[in-house]
C-alpha positions in Angstrom: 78.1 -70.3 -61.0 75.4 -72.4 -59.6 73.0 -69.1 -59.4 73.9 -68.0 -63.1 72.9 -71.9 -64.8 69.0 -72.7 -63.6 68.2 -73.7 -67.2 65.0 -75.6 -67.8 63.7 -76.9 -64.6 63.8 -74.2 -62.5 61.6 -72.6 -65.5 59.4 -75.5 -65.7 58.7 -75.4 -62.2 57.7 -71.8 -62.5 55.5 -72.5 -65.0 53.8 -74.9 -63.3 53.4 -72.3 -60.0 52.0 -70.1 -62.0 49.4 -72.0 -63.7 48.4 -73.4 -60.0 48.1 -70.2 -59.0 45.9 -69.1 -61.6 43.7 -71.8 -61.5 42.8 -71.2 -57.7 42.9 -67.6 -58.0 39.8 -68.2 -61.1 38.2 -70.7 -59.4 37.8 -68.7 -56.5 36.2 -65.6 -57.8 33.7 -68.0 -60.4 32.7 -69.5 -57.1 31.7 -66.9 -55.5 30.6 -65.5 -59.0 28.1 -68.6 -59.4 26.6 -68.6 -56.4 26.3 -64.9 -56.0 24.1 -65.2 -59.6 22.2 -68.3 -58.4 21.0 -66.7 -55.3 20.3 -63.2 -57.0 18.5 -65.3 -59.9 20.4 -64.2 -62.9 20.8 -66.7 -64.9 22.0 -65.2 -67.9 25.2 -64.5 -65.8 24.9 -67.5 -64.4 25.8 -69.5 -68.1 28.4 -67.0 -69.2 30.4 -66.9 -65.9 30.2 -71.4 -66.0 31.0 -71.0 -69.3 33.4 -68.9 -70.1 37.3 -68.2 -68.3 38.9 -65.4 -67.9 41.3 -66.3 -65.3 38.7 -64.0 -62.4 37.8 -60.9 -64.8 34.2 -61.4 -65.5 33.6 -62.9 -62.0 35.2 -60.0 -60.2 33.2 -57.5 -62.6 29.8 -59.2 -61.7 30.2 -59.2 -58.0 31.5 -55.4 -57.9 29.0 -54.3 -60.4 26.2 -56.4 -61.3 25.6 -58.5 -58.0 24.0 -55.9 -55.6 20.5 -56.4 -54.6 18.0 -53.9 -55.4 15.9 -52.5 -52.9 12.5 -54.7 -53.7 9.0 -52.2 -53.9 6.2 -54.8 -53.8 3.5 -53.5 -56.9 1.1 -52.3 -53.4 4.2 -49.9 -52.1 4.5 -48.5 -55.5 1.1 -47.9 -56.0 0.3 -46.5 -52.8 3.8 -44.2 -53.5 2.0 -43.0 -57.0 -1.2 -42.2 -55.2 0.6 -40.4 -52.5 
């Protein structure tokens, strides 16, 4: 009868799992996020991923999508690539 009657508590202390869990699982990603922005330069992303949460979605989109460096052509190699 013991299993059946958890009530409150055991609810409570679910809840409060889950948030913990959530909170590390977001900060986690919009670490990685932030610094991934601040060493590509982008600060745009930069202010919307400090400033907004969404428990890890934006953060995980940005470094899958948006984080990648480019190949760099210096404005010589791209000239001397026209020419060609």
């Amino acid at each position: 009868m013991g299993f059946l009657n958890w009530g409150f508590p055991y609810l409570a202390g679910l809840f409060w799992l889950a948030i913990f869990l959530a909170v590390v699982w977001s900060m986690a990603w919009k670490g990685i996020a932030l610094w991934r922005a601040g060493r590509n330069g982008h600060l745009g992303w930069f202010v919307v991923l400090f400033i907004f949460n969404t428990l890890g979605i934006l953060p995980i989109i940005y470094i899958f999508a948006f984080s990648r460096k480019r190949d760099k052509i210096s404005l010589y190699e791209s000239k001397a690539i026209i020419n060609e």
